[in-house]
C-alpha positions as CSV (number, residue, x, y, z in Angstrom):
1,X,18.6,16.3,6.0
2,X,20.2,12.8,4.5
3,X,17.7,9.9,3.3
4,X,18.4,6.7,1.7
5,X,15.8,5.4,-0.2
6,X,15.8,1.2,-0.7
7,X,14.0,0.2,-4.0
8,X,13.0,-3.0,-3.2
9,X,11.4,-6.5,-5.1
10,X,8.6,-8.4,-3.0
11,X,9.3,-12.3,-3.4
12,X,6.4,-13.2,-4.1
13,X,6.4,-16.8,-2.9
14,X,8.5,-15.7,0.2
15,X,6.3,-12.2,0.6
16,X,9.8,-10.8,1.8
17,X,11.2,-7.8,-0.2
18,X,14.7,-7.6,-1.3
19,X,16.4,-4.5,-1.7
20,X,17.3,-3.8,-5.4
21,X,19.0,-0.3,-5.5
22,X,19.7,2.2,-2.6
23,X,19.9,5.8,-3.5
24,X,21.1,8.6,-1.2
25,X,18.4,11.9,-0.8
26,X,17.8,15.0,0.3
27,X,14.9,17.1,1.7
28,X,14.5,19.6,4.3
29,X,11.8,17.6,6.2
30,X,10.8,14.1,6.3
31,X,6.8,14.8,4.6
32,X,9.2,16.9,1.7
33,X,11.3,14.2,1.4
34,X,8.3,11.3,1.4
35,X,6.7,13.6,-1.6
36,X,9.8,14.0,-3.8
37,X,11.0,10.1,-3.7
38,X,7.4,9.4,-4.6
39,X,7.4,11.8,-7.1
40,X,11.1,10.7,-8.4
41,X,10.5,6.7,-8.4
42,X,7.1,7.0,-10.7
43,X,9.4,8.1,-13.5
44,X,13.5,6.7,-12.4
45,X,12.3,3.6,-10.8
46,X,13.7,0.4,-12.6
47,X,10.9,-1.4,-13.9
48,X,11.4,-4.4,-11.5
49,X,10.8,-2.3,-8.4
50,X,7.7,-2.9,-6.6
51,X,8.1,-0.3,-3.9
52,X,10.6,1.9,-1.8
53,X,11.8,2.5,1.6
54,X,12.6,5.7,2.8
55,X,14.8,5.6,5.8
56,X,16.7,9.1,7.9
57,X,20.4,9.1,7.8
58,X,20.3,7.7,11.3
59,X,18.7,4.8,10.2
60,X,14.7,5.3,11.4
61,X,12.9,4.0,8.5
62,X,10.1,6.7,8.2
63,X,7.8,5.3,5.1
64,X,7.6,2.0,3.3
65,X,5.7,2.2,0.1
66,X,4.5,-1.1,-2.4
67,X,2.8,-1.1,-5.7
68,X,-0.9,-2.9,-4.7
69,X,-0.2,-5.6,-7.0
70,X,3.0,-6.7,-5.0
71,X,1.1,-6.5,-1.8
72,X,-1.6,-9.1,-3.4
73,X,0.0,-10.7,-6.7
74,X,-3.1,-12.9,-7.3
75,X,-5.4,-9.9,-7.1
76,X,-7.5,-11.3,-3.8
């Protein structure tokens, strides 16, 4: 099956995250597919991303993923 996965950027004074890169991927499943972007993004990420979201081809977003320091900057 077709994925795209969205590296995003969390504004952090807005809280909204902006899409920084979109990548097209494959997987035979949608838990396959959740393990290998993981997997690929800890070492191809750009170092600005603070997360990813993994949509289907059809455009159901199926897993939304953010570092913990972009979900809380100021560490509360």
């Amino acid at each position: 099956m077709l994925y795209h996965v969205h590296i995003l950027k969390t504004n952090y004074a807005g809280g909204a995250a902006r899409m920084i890169e979109k990548r097209t991927h494959t997987a035979g499943s949608d838990d396959e597919a959740i393990r290998t972007a993981k997997e690929n993004l800890q070492f191809s990420a750009p170092p600005t991303a603070s997360g990813f979201s993994l949509t289907r081809a059809d455009g159901k977003e199926i897993y939304r993923w953010f570092k913990a320091a972009a979900q809380n900057p100021n560490g509360r």
